[in-house]
N, CA, C and O atoms as a Maestro MAE file, in Angstrom:
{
 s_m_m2io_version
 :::
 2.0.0
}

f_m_ct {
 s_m_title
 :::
 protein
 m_atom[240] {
  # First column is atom index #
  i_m_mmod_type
  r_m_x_coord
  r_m_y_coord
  r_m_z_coord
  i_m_residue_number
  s_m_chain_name
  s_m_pdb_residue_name
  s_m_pdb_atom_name
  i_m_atomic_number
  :::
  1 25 0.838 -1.194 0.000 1 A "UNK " " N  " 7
  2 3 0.000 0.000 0.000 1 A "UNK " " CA " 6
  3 2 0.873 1.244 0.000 1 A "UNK " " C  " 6
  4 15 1.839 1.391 0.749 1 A "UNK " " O  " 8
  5 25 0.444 2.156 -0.928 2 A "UNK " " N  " 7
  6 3 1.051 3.640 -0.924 2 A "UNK " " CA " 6
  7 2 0.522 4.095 0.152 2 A "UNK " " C  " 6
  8 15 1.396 4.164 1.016 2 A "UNK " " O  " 8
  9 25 -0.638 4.494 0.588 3 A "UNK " " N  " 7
  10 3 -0.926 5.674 1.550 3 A "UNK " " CA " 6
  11 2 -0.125 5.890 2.788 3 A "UNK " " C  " 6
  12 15 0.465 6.942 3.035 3 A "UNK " " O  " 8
  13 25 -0.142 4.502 3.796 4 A "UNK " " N  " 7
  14 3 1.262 4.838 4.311 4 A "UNK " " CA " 6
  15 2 2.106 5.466 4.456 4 A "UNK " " C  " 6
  16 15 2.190 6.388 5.268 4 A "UNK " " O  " 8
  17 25 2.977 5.073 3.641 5 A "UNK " " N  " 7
  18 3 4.278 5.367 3.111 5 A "UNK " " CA " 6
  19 2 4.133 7.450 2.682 5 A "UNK " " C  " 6
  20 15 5.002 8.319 2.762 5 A "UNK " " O  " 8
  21 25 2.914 7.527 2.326 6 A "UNK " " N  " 7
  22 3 2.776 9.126 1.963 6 A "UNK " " CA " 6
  23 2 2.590 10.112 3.130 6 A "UNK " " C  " 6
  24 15 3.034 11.244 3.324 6 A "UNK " " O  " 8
  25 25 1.712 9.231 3.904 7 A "UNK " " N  " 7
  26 3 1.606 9.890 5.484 7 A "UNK " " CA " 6
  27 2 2.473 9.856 6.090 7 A "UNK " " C  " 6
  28 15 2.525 10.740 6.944 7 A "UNK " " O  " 8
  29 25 3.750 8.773 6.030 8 A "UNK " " N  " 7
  30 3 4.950 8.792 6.944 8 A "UNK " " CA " 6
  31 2 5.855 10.460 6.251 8 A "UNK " " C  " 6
  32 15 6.199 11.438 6.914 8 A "UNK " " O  " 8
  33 25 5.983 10.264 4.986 9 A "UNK " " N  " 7
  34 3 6.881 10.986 4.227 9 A "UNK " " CA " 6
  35 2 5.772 12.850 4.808 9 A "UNK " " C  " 6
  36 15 6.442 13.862 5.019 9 A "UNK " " O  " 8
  37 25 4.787 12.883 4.899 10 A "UNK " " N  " 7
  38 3 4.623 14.262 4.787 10 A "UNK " " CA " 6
  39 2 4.913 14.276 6.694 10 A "UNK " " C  " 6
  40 15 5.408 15.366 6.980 10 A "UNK " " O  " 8
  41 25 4.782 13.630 7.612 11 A "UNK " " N  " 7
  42 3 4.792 13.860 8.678 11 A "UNK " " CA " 6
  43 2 6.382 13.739 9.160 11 A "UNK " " C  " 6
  44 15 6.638 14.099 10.309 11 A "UNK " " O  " 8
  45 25 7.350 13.291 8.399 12 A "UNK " " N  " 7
  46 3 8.514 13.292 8.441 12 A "UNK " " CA " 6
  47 2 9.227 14.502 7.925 12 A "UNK " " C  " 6
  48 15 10.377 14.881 8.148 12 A "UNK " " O  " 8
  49 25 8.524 14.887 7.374 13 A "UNK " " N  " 7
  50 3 8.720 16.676 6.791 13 A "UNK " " CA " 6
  51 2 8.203 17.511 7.981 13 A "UNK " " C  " 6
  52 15 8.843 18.534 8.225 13 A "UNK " " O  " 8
  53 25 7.257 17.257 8.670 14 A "UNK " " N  " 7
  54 3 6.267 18.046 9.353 14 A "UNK " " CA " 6
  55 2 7.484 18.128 10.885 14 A "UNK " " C  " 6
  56 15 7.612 19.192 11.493 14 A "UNK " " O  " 8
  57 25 8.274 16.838 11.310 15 A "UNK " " N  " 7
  58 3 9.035 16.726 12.201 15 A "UNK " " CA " 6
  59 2 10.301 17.499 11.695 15 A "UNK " " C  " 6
  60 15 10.923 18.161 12.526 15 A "UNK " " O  " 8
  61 25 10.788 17.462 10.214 16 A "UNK " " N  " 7
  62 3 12.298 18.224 10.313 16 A "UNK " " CA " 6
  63 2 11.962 19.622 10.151 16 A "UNK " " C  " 6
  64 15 12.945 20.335 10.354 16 A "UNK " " O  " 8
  65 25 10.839 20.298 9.835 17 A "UNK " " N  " 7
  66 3 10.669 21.763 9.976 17 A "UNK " " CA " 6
  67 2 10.547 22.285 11.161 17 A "UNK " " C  " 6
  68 15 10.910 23.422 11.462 17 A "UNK " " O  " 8
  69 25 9.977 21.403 11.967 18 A "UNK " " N  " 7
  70 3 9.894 21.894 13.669 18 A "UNK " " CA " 6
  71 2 10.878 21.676 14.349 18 A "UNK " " C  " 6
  72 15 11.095 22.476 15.259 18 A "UNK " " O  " 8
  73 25 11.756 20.606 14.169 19 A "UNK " " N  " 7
  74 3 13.435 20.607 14.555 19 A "UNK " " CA " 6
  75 2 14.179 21.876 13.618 19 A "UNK " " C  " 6
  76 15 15.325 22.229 13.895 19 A "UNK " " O  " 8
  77 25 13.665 22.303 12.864 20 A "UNK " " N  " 7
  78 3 14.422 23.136 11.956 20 A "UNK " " CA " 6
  79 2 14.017 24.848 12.642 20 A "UNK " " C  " 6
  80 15 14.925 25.671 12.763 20 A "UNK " " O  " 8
  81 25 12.633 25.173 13.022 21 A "UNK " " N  " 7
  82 3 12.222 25.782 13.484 21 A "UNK " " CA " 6
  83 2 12.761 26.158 14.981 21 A "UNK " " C  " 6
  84 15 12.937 27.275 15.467 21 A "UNK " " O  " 8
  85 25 12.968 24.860 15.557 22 A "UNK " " N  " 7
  86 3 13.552 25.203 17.140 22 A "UNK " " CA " 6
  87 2 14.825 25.542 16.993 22 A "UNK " " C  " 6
  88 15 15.443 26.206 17.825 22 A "UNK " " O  " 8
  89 25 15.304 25.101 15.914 23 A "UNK " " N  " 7
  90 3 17.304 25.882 15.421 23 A "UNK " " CA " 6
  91 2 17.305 26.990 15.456 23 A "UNK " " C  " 6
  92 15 18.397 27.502 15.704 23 A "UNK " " O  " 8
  93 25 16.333 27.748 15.272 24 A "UNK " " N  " 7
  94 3 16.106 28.862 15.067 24 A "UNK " " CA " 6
  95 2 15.836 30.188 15.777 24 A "UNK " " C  " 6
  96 15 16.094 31.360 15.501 24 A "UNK " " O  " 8
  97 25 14.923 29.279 17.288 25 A "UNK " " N  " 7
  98 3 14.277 29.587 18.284 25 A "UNK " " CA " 6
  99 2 12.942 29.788 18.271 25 A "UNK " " C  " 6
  100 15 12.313 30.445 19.100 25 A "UNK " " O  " 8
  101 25 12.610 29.351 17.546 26 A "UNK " " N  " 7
  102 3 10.669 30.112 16.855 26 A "UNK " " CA " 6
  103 2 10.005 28.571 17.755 26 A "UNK " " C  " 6
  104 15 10.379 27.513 17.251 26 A "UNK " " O  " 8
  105 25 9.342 28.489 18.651 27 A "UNK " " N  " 7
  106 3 8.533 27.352 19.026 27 A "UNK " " CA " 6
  107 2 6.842 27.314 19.058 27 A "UNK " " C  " 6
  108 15 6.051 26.374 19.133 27 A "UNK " " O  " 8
  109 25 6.673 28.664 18.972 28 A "UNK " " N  " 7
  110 3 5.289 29.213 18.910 28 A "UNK " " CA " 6
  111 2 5.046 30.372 18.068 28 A "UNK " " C  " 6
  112 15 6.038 31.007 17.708 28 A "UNK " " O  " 8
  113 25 3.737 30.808 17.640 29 A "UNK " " N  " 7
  114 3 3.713 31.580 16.789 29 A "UNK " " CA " 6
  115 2 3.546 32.731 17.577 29 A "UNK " " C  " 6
  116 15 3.924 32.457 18.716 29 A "UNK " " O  " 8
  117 25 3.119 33.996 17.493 30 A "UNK " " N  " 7
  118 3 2.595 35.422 18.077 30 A "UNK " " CA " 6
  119 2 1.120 35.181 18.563 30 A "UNK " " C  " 6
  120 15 0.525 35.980 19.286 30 A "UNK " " O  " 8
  121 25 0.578 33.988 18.092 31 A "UNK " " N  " 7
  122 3 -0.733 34.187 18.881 31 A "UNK " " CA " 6
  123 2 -0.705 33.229 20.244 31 A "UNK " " C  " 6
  124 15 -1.497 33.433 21.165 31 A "UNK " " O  " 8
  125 25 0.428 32.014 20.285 32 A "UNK " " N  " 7
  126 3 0.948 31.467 21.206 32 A "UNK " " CA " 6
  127 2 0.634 29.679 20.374 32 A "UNK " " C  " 6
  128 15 0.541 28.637 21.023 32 A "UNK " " O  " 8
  129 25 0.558 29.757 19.271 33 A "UNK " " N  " 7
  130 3 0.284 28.038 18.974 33 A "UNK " " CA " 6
  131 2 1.542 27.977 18.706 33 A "UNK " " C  " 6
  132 15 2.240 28.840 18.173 33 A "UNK " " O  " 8
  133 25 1.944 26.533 19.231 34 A "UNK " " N  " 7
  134 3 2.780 25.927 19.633 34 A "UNK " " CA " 6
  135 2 2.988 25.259 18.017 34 A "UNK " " C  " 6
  136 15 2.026 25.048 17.279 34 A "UNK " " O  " 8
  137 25 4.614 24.939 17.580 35 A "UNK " " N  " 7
  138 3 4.547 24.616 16.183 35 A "UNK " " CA " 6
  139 2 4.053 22.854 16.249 35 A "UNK " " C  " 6
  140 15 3.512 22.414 15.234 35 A "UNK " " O  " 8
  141 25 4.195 22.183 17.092 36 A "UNK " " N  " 7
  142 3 4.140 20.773 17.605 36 A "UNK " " CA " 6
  143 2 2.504 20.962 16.860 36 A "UNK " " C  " 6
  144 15 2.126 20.053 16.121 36 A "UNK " " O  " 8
  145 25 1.723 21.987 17.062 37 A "UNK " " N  " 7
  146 3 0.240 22.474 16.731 37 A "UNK " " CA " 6
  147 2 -0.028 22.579 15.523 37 A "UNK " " C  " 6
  148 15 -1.131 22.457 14.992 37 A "UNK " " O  " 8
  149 25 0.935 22.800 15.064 38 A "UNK " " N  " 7
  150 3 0.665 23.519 13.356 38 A "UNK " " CA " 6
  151 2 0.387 22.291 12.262 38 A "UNK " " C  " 6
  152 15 0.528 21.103 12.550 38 A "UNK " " O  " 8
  153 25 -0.020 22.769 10.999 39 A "UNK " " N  " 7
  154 3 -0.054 22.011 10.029 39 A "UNK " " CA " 6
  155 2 0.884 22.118 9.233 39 A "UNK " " C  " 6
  156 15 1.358 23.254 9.252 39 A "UNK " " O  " 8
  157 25 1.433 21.344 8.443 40 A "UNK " " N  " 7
  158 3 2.543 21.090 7.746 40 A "UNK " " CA " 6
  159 2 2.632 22.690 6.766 40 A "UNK " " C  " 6
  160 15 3.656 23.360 6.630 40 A "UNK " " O  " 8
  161 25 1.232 23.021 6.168 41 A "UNK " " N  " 7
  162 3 1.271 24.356 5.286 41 A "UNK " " CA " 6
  163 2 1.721 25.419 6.340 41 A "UNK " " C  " 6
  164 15 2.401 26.328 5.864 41 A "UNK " " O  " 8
  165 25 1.511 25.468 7.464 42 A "UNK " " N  " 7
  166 3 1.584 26.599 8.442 42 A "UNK " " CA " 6
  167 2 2.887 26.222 8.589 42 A "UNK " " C  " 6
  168 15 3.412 26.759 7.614 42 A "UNK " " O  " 8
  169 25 3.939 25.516 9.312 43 A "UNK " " N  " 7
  170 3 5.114 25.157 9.231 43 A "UNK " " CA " 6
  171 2 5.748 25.300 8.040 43 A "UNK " " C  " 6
  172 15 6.929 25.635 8.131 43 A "UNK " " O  " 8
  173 25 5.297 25.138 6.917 44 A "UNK " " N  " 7
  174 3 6.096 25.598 5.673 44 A "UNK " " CA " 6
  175 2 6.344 26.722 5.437 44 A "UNK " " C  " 6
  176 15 7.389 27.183 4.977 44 A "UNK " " O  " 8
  177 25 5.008 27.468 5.857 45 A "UNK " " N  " 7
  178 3 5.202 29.100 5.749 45 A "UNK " " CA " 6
  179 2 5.578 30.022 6.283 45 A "UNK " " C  " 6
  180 15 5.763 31.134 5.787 45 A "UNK " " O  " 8
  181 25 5.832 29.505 7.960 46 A "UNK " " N  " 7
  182 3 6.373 29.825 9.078 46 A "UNK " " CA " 6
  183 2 7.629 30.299 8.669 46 A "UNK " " C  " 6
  184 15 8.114 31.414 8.862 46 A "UNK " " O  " 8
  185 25 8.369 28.788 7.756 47 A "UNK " " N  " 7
  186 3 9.824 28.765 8.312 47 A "UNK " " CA " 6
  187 2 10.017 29.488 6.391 47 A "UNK " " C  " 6
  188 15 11.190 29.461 6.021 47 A "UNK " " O  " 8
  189 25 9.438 29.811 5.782 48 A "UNK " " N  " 7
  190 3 9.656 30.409 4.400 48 A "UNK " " CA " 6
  191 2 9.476 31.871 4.659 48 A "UNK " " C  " 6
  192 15 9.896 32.625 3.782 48 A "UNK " " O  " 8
  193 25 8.854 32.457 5.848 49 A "UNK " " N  " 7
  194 3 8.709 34.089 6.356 49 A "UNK " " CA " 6
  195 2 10.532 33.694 7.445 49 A "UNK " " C  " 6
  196 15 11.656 34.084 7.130 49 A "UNK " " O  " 8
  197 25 10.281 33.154 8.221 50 A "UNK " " N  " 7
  198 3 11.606 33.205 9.083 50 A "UNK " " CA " 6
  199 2 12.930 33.252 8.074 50 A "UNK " " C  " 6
  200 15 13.917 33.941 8.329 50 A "UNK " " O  " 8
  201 25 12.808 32.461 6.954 51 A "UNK " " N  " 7
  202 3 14.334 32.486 6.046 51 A "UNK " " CA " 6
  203 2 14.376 34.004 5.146 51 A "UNK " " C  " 6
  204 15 15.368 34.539 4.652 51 A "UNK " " O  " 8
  205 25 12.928 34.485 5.128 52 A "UNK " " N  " 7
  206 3 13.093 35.517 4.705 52 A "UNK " " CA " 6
  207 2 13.420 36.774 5.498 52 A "UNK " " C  " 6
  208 15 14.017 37.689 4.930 52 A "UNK " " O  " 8
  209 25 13.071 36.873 6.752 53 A "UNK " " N  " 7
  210 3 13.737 37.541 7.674 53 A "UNK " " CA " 6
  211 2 14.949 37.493 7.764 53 A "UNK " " C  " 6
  212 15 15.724 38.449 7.739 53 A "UNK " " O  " 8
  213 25 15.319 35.832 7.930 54 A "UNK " " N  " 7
  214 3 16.990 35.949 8.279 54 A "UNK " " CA " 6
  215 2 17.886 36.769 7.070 54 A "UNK " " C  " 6
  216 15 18.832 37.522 7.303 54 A "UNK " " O  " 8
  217 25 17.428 36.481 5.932 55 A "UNK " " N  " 7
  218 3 18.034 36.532 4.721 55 A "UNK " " CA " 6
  219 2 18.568 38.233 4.740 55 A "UNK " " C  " 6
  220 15 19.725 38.647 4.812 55 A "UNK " " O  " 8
  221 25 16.969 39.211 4.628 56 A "UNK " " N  " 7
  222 3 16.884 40.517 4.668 56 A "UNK " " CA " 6
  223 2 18.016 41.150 5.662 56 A "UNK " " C  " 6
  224 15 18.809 42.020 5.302 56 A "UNK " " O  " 8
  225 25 17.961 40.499 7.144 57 A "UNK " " N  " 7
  226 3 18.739 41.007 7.997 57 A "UNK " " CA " 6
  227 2 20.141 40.898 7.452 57 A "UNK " " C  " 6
  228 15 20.911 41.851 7.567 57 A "UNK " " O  " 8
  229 25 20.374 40.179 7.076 58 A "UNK " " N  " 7
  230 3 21.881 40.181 7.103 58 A "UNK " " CA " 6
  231 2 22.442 41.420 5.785 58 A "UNK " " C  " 6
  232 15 23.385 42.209 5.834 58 A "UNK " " O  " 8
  233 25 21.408 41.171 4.655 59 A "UNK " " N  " 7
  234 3 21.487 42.374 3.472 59 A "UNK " " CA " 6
  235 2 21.633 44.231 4.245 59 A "UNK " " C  " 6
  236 15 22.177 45.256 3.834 59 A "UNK " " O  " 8
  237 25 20.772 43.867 5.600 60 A "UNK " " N  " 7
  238 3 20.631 45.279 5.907 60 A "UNK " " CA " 6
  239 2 21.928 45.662 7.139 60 A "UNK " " C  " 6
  240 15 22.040 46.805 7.583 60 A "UNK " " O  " 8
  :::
 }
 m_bond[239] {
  # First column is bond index #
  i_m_from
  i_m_to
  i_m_order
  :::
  1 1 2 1
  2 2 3 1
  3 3 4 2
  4 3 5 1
  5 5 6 1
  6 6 7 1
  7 7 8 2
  8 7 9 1
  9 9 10 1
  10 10 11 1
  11 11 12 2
  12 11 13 1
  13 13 14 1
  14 14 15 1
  15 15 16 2
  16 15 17 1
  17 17 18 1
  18 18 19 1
  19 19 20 2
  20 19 21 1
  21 21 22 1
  22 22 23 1
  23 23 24 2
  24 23 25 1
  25 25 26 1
  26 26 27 1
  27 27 28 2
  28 27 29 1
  29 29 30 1
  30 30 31 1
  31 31 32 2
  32 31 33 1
  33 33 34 1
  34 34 35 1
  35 35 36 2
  36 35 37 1
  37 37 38 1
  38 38 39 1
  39 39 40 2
  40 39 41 1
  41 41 42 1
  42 42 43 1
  43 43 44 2
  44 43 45 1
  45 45 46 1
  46 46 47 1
  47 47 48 2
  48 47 49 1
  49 49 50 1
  50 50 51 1
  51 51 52 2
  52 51 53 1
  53 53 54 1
  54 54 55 1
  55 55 56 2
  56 55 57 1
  57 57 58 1
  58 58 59 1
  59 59 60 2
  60 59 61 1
  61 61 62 1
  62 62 63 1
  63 63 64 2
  64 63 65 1
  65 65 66 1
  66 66 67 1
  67 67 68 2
  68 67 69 1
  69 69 70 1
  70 70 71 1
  71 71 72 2
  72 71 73 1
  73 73 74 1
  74 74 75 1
  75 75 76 2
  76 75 77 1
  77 77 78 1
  78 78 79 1
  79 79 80 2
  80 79 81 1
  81 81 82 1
  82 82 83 1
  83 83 84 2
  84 83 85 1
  85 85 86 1
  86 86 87 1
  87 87 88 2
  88 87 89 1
  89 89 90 1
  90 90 91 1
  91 91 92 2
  92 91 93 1
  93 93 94 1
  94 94 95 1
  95 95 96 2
  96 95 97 1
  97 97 98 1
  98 98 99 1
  99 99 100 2
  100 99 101 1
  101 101 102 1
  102 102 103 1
  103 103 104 2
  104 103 105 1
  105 105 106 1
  106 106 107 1
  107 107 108 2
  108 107 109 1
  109 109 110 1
  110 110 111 1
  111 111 112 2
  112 111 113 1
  113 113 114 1
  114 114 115 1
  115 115 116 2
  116 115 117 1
  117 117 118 1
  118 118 119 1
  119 119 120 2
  120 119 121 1
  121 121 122 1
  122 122 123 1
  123 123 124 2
  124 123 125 1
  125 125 126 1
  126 126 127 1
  127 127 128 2
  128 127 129 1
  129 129 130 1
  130 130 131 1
  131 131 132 2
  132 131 133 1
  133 133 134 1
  134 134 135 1
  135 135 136 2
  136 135 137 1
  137 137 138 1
  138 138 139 1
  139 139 140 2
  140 139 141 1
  141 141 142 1
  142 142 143 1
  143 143 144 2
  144 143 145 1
  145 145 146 1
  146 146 147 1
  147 147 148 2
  148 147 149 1
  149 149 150 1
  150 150 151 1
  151 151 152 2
  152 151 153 1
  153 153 154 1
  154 154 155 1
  155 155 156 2
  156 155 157 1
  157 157 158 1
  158 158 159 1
  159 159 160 2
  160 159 161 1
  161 161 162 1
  162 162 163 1
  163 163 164 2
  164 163 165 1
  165 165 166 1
  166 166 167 1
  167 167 168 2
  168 167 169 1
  169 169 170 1
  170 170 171 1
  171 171 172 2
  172 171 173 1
  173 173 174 1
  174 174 175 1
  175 175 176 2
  176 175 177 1
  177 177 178 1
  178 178 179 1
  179 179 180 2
  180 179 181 1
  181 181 182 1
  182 182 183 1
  183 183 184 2
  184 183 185 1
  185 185 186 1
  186 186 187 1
  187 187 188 2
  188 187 189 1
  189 189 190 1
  190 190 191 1
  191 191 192 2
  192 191 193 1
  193 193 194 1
  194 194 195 1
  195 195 196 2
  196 195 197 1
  197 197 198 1
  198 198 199 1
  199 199 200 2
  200 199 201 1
  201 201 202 1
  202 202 203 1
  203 203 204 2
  204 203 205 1
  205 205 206 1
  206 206 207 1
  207 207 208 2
  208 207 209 1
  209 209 210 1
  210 210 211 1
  211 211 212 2
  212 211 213 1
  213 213 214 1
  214 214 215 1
  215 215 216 2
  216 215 217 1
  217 217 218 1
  218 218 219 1
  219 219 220 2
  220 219 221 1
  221 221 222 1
  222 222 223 1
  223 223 224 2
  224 223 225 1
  225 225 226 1
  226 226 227 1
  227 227 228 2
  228 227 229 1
  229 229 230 1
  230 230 231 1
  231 231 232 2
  232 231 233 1
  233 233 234 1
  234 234 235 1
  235 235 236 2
  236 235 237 1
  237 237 238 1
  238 238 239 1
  239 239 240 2
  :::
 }
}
């Protein structure tokens, strides 16, 4: 069976963005949800605004 194997692979993404996220220091958002909380799109976008922060800062 595929499905499995698709749910392991997106929730194995969902675990290295939130290890990737705590590298960072970000564990919660501004309204206080916890990333352990989030959905994989919210974690994607989280850490695609955070690289864009980091990025800008260093330009400025």
């Amino acid at each position: 069976m595929l499905l499995p194997y698709l749910s392991h692979g997106t929730g194995g993404k969902r675990y290295v963005l939130i290890d990737r996220l705590k590298y960072y220091g970000y564990t919660e958002d501004p309204l206080g949800k916890r990333t352990e909380e989030m959905t994989l799109p919210e974690l994607e976008q989280t850490f695609i605004n955070l690289e864009y922060k980091r990025e800008t800062a260093w330009k400025t």
